[in-house]
Residue, then its C-alpha position, 0 to 999 in steps of 0.5 A: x263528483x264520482x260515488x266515492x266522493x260523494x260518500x266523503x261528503x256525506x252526514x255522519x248520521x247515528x249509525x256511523x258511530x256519531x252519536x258514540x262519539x258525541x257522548x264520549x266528548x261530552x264526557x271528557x269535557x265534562x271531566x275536564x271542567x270538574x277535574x280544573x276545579x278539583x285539581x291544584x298546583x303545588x310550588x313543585x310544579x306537580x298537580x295534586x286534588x285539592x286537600x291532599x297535596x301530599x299525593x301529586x298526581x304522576x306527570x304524564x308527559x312522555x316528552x318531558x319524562x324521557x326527552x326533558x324537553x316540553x311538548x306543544x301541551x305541555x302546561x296546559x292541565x295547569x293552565x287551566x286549573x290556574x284559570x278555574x282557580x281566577x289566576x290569569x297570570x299563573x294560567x298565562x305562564x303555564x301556558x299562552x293556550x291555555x284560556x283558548x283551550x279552556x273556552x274550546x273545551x267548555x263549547x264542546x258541552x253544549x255544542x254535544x248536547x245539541x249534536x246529540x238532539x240532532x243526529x241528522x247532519x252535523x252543527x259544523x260542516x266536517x271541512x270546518x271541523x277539520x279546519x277549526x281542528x288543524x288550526x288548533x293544532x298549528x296554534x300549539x305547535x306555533x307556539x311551542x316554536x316560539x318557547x323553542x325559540x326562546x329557549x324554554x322547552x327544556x324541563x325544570 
């Protein structure tokens, strides 16, 4: 193994802007979990805070907004929501991933907070990180060519 291979190996430590980003996910995740509580569908489709369902949220899709065709994420914000709320169907319908990246999402807080306690090396290896990371993505992408498929990628 030559110098720069060995570097590639390396443990992420403190310096290299780990612990940056550990807090940043945890943030985000954090956001996540309040935000699927404070947030509702409206029969429209649109996402709306609890309360106010006179103000609906901006749809955030580029895909959907310029192409009207679904992305591989696309419903996955209501799905969650719909799971926060205990409407498995709703959530399923939304999005067949949306459960997965529900549980993935709530890992990462006290997957996070333990990194943060230890800056050292990481809890997952960066090859199972990478793994567990493309896998999520070519789960996605799989089932966006299965909507596609099936002839429902197009908008509403």
């Amino acid at each position: 193994m030559n110098e720069f291979d060995a570097r590639a190996c390396d443990w992420p430590t403190a310096g290299d802007g780990a612990v940056q980003h550990h807090r940043q996910v945890l943030a985000i995740a954090c956001a996540v979990g309040v935000l699927a509580f404070a947030l509702q569908e409206v029969p429209d489709g649109r996402v709306t805070v609890r309360g106010f369902p006179q103000l609906p949220l901006p749809r955030t899709c580029a895909s959907q907004a310029w192409l009207g065709i679904r992305c591989p994420g696309c419903g996955l914000t209501r799905s969650i929501i719909h799971l926060a709320g205990g409407d498995w169907r709703a959530s399923w319908r939304d999005h067949r991933l949306g459960g997965l990246m529900a549980v993935v999402i709530a890992l990462q807080i006290p997957y996070r907070l333990l990194a943060l306690r230890r800056t050292a090396r990481p809890l997952i290896a960066p090859f199972w990180q990478a793994v567990l990371s493309y896998g999520l993505i070519a789960l996605l992408l799989g089932n966006w060519l299965v909507d596609l498929m099936a002839g429902r990628v197009s908008s509403p």
